[in-house]
mmCIF file of the N, C-alpha and C atoms, coordinates in Angstrom:
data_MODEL
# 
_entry.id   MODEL 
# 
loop_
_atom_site.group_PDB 
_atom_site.id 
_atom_site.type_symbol 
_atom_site.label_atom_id 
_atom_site.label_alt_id 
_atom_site.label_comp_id 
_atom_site.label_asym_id 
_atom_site.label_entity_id 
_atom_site.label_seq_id 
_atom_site.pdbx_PDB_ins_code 
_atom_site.Cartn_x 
_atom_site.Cartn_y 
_atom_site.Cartn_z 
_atom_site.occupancy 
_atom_site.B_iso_or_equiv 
_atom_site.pdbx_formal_charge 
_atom_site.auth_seq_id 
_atom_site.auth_comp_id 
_atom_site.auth_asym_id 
_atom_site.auth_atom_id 
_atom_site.pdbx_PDB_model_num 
ATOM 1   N N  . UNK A 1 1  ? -69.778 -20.893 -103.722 1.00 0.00 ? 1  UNK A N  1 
ATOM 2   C CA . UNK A 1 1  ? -70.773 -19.851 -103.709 1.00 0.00 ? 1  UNK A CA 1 
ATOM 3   C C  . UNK A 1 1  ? -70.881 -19.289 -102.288 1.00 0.00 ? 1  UNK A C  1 
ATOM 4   N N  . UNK A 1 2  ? -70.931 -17.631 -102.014 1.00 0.00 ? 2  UNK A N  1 
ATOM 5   C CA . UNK A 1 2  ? -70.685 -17.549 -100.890 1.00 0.00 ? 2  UNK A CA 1 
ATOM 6   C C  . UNK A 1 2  ? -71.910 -17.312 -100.213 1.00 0.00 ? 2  UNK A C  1 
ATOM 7   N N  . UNK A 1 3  ? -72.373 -17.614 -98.932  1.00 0.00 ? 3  UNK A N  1 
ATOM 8   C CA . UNK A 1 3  ? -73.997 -18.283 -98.544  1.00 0.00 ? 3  UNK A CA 1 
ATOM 9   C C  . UNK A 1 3  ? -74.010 -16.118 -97.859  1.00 0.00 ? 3  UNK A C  1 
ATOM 10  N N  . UNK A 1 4  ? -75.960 -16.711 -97.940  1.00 0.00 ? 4  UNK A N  1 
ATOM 11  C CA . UNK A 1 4  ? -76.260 -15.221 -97.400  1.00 0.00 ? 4  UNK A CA 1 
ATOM 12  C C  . UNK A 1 4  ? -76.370 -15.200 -95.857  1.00 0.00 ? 4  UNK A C  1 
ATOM 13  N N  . UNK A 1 5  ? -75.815 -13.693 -95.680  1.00 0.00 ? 5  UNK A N  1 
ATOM 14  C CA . UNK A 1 5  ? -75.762 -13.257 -94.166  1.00 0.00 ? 5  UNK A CA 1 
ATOM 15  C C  . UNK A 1 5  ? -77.120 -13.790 -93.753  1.00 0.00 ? 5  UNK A C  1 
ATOM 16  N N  . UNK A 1 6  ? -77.021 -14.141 -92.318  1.00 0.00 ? 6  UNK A N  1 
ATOM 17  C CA . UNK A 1 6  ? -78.550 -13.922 -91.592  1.00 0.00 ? 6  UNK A CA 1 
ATOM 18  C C  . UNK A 1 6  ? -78.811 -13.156 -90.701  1.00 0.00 ? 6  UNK A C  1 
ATOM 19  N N  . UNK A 1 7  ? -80.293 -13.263 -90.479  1.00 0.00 ? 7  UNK A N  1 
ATOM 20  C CA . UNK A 1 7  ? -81.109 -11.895 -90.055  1.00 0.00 ? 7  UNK A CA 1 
ATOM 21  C C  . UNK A 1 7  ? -80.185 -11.212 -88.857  1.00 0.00 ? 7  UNK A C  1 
ATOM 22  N N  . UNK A 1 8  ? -79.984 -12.061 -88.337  1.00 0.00 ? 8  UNK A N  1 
ATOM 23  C CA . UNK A 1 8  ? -78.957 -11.272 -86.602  1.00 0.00 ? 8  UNK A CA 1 
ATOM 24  C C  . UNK A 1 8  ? -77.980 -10.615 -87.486  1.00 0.00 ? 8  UNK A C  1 
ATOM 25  N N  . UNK A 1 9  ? -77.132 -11.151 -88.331  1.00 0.00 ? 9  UNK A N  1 
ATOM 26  C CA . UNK A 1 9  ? -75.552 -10.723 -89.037  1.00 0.00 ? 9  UNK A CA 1 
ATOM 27  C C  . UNK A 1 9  ? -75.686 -9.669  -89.458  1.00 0.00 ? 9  UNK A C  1 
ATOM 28  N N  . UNK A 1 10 ? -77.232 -9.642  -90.117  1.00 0.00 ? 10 UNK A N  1 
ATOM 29  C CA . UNK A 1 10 ? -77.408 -8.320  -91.013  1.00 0.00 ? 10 UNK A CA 1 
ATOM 30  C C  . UNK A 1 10 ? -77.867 -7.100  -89.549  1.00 0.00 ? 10 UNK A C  1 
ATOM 31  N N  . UNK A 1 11 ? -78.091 -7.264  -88.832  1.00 0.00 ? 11 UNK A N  1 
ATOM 32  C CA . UNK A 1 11 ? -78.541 -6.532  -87.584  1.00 0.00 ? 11 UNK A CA 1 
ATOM 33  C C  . UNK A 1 11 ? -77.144 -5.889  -86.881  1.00 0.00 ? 11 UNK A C  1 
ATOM 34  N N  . UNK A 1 12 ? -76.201 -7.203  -86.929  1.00 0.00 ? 12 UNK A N  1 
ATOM 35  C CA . UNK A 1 12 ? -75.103 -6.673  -86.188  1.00 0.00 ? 12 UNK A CA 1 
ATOM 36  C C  . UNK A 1 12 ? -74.414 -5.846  -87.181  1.00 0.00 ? 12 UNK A C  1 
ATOM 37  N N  . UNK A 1 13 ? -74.312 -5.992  -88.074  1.00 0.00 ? 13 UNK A N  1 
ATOM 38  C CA . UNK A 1 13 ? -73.485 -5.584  -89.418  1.00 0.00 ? 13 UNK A CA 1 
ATOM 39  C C  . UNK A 1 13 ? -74.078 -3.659  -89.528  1.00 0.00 ? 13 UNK A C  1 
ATOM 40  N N  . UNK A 1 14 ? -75.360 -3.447  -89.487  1.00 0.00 ? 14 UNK A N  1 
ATOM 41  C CA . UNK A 1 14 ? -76.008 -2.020  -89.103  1.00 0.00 ? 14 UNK A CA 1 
ATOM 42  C C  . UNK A 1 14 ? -75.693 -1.525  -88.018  1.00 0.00 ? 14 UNK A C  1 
ATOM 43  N N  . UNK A 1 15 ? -75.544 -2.325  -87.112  1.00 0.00 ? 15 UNK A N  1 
ATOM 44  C CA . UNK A 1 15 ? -75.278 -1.440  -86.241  1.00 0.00 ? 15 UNK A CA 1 
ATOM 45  C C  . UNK A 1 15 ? -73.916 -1.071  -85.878  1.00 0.00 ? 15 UNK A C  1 
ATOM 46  N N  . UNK A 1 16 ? -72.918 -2.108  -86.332  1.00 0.00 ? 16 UNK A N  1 
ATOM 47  C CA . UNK A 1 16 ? -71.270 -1.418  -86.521  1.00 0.00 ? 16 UNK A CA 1 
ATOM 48  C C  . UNK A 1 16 ? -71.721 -0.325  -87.454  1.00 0.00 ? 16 UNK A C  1 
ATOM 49  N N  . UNK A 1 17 ? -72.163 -0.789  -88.614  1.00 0.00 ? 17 UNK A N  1 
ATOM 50  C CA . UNK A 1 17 ? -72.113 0.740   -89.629  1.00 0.00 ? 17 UNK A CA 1 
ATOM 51  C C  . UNK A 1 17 ? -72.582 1.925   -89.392  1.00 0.00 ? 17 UNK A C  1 
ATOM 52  N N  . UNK A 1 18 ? -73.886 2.139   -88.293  1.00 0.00 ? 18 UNK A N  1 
ATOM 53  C CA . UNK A 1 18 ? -74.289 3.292   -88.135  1.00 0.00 ? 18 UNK A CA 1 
ATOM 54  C C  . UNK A 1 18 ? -73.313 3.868   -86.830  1.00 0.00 ? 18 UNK A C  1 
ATOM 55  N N  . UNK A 1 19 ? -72.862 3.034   -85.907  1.00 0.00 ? 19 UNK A N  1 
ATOM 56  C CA . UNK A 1 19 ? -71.651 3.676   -85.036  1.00 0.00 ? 19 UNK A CA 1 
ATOM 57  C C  . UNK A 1 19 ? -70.555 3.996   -85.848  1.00 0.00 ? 19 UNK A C  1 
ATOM 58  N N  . UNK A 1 20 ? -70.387 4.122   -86.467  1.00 0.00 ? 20 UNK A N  1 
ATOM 59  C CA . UNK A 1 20 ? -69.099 4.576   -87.746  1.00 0.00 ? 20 UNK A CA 1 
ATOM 60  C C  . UNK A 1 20 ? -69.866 5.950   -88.012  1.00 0.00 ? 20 UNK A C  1 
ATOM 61  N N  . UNK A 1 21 ? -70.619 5.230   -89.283  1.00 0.00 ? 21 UNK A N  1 
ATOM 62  C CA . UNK A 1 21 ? -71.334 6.613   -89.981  1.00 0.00 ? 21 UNK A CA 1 
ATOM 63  C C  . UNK A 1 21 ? -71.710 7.772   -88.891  1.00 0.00 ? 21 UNK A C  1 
ATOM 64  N N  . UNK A 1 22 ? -72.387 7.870   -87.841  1.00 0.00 ? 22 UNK A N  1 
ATOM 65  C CA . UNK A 1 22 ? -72.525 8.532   -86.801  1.00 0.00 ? 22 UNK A CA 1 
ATOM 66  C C  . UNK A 1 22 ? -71.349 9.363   -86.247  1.00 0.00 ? 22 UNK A C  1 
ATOM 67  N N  . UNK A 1 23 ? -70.355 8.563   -86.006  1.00 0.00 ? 23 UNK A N  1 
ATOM 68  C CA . UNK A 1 23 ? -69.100 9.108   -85.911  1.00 0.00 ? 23 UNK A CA 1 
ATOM 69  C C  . UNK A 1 23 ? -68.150 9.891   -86.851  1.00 0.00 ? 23 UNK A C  1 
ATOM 70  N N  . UNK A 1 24 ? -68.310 9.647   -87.974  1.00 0.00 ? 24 UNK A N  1 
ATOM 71  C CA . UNK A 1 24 ? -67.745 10.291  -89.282  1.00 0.00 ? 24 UNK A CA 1 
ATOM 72  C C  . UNK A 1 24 ? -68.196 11.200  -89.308  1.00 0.00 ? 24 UNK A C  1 
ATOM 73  N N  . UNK A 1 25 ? -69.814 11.443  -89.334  1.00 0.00 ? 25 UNK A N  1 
ATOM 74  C CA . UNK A 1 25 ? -70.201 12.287  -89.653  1.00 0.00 ? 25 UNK A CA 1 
ATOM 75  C C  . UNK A 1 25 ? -70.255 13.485  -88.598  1.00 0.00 ? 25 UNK A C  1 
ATOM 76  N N  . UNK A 1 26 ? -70.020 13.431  -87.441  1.00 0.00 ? 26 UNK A N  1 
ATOM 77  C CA . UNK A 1 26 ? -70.291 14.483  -86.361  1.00 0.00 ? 26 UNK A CA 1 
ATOM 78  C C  . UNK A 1 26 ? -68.131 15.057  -86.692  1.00 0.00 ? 26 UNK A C  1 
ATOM 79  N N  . UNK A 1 27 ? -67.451 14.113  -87.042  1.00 0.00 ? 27 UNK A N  1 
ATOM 80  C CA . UNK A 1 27 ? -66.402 14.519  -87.167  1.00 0.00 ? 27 UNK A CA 1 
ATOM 81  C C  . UNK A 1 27 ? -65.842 15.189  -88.261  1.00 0.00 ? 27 UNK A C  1 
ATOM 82  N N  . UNK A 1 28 ? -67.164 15.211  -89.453  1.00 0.00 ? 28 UNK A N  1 
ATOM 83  C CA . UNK A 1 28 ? -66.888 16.077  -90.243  1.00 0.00 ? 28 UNK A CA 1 
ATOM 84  C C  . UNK A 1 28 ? -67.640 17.249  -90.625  1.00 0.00 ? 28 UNK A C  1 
ATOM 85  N N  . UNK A 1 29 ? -68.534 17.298  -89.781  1.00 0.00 ? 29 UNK A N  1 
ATOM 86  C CA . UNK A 1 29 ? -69.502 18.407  -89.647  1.00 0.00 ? 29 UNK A CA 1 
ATOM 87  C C  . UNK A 1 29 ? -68.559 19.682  -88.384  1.00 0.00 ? 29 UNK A C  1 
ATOM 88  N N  . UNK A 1 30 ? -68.354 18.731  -87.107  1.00 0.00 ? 30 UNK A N  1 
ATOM 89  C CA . UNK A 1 30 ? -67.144 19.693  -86.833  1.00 0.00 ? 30 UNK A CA 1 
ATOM 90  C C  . UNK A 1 30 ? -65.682 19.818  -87.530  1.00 0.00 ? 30 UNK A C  1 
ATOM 91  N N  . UNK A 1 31 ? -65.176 19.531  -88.525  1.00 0.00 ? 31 UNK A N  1 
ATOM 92  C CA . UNK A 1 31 ? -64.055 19.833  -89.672  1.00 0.00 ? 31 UNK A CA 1 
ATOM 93  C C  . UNK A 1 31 ? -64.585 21.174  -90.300  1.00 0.00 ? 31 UNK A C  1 
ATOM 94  N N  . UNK A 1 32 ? -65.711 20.939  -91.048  1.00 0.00 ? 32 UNK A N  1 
ATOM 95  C CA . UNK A 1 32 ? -66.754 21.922  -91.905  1.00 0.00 ? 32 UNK A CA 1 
ATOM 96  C C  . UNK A 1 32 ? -66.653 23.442  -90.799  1.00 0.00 ? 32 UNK A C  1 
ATOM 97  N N  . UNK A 1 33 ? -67.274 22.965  -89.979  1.00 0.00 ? 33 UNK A N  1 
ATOM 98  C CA . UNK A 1 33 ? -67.818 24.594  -88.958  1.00 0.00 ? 33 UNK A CA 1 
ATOM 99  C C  . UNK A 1 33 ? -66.330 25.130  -88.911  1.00 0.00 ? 33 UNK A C  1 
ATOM 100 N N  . UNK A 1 34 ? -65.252 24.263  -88.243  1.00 0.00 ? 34 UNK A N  1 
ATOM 101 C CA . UNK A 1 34 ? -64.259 25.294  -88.254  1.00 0.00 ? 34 UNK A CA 1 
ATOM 102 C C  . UNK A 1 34 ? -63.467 25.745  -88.773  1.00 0.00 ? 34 UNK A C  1 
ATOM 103 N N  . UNK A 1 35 ? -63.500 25.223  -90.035  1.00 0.00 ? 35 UNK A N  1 
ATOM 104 C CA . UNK A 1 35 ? -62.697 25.796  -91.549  1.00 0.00 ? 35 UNK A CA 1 
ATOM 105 C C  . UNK A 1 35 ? -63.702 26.993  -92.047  1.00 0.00 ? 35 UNK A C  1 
ATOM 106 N N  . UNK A 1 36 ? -65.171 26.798  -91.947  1.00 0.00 ? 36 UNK A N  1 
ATOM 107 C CA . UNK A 1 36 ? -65.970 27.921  -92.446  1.00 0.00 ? 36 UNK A CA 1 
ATOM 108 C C  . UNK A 1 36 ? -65.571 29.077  -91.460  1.00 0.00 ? 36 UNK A C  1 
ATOM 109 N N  . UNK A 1 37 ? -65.464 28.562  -90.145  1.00 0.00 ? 37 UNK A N  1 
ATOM 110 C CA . UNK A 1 37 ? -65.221 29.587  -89.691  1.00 0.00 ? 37 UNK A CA 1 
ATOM 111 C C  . UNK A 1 37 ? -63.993 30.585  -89.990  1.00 0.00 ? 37 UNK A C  1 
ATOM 112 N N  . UNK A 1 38 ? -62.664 29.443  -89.887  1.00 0.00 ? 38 UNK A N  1 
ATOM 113 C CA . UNK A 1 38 ? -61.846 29.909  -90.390  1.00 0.00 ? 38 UNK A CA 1 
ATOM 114 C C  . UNK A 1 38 ? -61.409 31.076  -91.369  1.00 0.00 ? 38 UNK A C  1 
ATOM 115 N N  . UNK A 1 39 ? -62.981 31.011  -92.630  1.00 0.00 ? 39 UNK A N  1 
ATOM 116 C CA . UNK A 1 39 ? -62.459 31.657  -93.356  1.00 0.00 ? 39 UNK A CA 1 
ATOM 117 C C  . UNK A 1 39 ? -62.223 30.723  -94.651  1.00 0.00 ? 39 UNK A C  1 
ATOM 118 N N  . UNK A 1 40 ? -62.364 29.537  -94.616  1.00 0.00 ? 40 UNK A N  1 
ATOM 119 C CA . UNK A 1 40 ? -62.343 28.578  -95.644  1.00 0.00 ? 40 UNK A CA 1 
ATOM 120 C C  . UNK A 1 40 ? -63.922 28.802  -96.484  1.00 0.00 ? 40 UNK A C  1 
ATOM 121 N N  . UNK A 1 41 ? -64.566 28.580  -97.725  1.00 0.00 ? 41 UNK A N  1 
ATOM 122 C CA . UNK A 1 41 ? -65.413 28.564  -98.443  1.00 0.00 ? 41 UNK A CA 1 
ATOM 123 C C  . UNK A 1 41 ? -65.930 26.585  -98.360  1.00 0.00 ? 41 UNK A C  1 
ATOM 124 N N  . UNK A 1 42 ? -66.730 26.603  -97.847  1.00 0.00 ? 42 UNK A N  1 
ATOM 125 C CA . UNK A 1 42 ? -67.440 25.312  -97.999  1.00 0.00 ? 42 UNK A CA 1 
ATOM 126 C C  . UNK A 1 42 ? -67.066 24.641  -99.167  1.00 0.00 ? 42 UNK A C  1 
ATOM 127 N N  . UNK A 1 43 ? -66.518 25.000  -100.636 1.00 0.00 ? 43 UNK A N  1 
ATOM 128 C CA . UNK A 1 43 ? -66.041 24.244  -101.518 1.00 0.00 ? 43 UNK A CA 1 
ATOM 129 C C  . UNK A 1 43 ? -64.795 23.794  -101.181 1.00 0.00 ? 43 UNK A C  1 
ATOM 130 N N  . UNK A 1 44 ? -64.201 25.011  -100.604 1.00 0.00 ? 44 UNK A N  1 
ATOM 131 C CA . UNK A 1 44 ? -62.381 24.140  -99.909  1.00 0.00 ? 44 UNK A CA 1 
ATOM 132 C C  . UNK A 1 44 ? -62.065 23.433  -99.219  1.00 0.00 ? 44 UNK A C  1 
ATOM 133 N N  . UNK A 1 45 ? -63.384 23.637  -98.068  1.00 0.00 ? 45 UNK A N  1 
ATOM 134 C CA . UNK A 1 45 ? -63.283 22.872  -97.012  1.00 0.00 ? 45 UNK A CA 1 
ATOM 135 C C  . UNK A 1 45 ? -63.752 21.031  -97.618  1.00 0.00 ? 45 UNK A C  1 
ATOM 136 N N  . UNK A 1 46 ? -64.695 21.040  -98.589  1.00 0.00 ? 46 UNK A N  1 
ATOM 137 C CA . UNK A 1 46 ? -64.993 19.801  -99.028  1.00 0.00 ? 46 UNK A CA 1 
ATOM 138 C C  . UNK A 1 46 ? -63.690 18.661  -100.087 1.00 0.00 ? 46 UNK A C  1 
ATOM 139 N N  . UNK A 1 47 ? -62.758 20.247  -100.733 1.00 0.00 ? 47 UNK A N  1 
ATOM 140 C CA . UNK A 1 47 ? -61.731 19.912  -100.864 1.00 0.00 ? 47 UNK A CA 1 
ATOM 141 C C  . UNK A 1 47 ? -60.683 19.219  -100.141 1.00 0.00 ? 47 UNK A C  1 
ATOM 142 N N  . UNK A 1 48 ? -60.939 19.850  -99.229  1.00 0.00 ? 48 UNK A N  1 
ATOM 143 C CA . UNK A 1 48 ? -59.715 19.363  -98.342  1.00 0.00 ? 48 UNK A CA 1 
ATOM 144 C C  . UNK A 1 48 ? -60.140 18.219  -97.780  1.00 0.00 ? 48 UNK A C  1 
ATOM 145 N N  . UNK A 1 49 ? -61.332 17.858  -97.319  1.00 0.00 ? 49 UNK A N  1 
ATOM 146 C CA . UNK A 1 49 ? -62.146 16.767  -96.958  1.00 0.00 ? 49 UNK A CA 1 
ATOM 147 C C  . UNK A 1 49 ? -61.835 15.709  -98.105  1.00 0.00 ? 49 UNK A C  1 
ATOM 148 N N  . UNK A 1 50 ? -61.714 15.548  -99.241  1.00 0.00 ? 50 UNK A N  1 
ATOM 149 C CA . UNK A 1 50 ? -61.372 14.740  -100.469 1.00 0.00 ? 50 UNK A CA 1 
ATOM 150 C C  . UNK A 1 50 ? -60.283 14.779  -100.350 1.00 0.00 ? 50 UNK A C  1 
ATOM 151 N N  . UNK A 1 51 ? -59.091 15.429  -100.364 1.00 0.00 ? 51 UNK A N  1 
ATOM 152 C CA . UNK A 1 51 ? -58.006 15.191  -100.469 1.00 0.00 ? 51 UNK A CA 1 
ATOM 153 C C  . UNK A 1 51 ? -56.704 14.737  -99.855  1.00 0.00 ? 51 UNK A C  1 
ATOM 154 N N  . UNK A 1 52 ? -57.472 15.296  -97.913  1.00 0.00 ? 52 UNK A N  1 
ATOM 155 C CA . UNK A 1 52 ? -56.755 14.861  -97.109  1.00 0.00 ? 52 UNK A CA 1 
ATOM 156 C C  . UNK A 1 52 ? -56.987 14.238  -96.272  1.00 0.00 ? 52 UNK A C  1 
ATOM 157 N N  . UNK A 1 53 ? -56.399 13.102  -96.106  1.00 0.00 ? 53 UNK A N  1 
ATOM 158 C CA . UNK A 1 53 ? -57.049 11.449  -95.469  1.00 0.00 ? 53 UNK A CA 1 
ATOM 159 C C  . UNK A 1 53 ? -56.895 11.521  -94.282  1.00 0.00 ? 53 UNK A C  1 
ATOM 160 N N  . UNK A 1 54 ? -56.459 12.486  -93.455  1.00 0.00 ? 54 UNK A N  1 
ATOM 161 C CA . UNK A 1 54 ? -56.234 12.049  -92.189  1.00 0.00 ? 54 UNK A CA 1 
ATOM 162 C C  . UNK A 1 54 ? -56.738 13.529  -91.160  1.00 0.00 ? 54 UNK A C  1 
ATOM 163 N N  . UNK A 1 55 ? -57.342 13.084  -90.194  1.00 0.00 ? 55 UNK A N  1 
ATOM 164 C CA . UNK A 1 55 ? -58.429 14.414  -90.024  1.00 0.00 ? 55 UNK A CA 1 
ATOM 165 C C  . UNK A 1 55 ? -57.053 15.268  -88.986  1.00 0.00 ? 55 UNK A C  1 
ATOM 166 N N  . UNK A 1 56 ? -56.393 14.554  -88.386  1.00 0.00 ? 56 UNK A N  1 
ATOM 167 C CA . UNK A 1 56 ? -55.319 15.549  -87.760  1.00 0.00 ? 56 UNK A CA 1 
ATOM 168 C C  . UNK A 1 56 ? -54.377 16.828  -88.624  1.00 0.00 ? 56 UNK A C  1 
ATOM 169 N N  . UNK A 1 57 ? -54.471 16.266  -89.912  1.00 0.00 ? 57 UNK A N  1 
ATOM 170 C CA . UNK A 1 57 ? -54.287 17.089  -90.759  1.00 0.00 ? 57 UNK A CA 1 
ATOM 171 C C  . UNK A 1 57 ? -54.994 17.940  -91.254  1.00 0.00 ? 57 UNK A C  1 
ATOM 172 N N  . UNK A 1 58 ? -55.674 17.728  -91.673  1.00 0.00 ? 58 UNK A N  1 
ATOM 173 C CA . UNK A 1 58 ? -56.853 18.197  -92.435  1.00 0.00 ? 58 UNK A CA 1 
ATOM 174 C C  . UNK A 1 58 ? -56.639 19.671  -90.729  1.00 0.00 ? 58 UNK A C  1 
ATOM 175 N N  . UNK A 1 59 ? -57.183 19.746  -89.549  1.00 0.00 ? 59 UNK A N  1 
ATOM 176 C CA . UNK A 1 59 ? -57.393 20.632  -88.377  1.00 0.00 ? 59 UNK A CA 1 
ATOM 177 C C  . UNK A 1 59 ? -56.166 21.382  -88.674  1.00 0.00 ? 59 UNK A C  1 
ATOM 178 N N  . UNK A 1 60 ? -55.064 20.835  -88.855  1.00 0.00 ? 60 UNK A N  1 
ATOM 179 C CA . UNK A 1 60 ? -53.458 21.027  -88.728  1.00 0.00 ? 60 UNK A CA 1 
ATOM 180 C C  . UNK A 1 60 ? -53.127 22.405  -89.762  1.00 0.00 ? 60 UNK A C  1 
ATOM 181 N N  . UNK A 1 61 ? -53.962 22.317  -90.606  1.00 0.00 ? 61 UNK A N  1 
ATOM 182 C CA . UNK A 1 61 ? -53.972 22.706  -92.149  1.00 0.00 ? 61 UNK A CA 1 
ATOM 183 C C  . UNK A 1 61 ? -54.588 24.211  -91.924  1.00 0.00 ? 61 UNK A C  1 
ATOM 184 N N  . UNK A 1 62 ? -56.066 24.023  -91.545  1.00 0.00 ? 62 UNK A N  1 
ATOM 185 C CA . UNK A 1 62 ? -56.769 25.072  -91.177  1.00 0.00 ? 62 UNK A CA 1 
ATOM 186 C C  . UNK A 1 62 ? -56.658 26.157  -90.217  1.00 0.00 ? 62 UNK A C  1 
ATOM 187 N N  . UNK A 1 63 ? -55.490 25.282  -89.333  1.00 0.00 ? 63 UNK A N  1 
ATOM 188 C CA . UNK A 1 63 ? -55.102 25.765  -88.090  1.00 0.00 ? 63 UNK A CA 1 
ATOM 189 C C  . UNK A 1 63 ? -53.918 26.974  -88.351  1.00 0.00 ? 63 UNK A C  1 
ATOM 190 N N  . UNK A 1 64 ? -53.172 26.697  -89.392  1.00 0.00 ? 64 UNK A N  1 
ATOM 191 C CA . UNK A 1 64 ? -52.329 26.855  -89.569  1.00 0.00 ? 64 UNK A CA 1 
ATOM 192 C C  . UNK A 1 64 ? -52.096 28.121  -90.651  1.00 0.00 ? 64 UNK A C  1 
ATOM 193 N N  . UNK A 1 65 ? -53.603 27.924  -91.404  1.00 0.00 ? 65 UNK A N  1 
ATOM 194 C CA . UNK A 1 65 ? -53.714 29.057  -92.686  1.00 0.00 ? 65 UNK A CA 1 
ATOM 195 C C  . UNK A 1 65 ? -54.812 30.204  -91.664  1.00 0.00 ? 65 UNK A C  1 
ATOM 196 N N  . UNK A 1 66 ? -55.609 29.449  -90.747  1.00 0.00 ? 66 UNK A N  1 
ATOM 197 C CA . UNK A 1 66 ? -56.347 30.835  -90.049  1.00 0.00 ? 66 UNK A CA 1 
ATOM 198 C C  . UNK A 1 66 ? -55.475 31.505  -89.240  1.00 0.00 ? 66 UNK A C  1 
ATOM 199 N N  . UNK A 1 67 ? -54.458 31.288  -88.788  1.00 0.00 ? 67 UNK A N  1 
ATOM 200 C CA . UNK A 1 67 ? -53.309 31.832  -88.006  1.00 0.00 ? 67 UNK A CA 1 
ATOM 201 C C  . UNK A 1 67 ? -52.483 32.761  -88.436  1.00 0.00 ? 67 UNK A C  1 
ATOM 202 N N  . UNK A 1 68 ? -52.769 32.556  -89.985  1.00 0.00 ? 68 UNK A N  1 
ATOM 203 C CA . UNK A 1 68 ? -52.132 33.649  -90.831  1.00 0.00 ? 68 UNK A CA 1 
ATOM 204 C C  . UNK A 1 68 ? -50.629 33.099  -91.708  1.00 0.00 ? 68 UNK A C  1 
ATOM 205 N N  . UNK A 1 69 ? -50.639 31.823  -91.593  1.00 0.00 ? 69 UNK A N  1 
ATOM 206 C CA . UNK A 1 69 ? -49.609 31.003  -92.764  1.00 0.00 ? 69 UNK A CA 1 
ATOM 207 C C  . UNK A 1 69 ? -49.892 31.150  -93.788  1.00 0.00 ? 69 UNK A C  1 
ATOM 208 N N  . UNK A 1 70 ? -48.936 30.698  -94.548  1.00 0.00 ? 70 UNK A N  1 
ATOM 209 C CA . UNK A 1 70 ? -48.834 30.394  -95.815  1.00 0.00 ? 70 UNK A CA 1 
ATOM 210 C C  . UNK A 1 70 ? -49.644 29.116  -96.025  1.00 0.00 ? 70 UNK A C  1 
ATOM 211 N N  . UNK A 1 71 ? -50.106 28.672  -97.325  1.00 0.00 ? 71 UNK A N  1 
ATOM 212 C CA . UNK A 1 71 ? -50.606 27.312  -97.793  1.00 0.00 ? 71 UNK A CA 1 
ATOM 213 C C  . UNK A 1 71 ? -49.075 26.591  -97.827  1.00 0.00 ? 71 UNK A C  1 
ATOM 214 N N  . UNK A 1 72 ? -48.081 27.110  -98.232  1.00 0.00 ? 72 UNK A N  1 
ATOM 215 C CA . UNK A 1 72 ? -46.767 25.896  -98.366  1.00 0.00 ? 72 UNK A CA 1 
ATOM 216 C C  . UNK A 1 72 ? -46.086 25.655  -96.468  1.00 0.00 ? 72 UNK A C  1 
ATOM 217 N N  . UNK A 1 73 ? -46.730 26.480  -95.563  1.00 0.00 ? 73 UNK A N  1 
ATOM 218 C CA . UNK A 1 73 ? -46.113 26.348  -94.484  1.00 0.00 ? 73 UNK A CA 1 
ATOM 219 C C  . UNK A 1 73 ? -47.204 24.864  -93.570  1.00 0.00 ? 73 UNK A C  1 
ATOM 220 N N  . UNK A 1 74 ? -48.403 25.154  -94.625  1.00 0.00 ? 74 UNK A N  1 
ATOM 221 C CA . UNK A 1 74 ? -49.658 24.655  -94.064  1.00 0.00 ? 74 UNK A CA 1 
ATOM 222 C C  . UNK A 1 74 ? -49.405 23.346  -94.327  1.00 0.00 ? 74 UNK A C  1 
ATOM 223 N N  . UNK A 1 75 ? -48.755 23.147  -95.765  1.00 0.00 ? 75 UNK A N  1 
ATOM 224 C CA . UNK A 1 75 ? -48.834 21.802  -96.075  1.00 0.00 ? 75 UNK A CA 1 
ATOM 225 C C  . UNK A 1 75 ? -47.416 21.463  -95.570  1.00 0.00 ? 75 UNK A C  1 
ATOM 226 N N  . UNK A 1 76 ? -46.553 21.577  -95.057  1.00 0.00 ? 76 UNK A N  1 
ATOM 227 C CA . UNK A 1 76 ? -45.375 21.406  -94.527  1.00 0.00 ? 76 UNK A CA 1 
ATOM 228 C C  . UNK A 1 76 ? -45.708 20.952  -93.099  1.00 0.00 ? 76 UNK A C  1 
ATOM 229 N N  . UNK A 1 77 ? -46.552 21.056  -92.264  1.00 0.00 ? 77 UNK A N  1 
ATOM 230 C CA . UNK A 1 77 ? -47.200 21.006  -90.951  1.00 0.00 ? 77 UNK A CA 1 
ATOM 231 C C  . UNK A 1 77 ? -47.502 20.248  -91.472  1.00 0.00 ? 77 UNK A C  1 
ATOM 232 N N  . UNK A 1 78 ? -49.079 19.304  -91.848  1.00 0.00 ? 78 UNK A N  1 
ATOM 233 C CA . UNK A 1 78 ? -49.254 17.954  -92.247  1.00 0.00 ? 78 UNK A CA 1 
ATOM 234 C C  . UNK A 1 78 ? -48.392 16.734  -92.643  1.00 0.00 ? 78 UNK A C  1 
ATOM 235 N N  . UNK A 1 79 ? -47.467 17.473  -92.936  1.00 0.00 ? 79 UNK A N  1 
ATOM 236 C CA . UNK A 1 79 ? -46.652 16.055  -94.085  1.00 0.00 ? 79 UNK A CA 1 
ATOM 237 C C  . UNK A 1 79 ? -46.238 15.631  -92.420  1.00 0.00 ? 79 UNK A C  1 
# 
């Protein structure tokens, strides 16, 4: 049976998670602004946020279609 965390564990354990979450989230709030800016629709951009796992891509992508690419040149740059 596996025994319960204690009070410190659960303390340290929040506070790795909110330095993450904190970080994720400022890194995908700037993803969001510059795909909207781009010219992306907040549904695509959340798309692309679901679909593409790796945020150098995901920039790579946006970078690449606001520049005036193609989507097959866009996804050719990521791979």
């Amino acid at each position: 049976m596996p025994r319960l965390a204690s009070t410190q564990e659960r303390r340290e354990l929040l506070a790795d998670s909110l330095g993450v979450g904190v970080a994720t989230g400022a890194y995908g709030v700037s993803f969001g602004a510059i795909a909207t800016t781009s010219g992306f629709s907040v549904l695509q951009a959340c798309a692309l946020s679901l679909l593409v796992f790796t945020g150098a891509s995901q920039f790579a992508l946006v970078g690449v279609v606001a520049a005036g690419g193609t989507p097959a040149s866009a996804a050719a740059t990521t791979l």
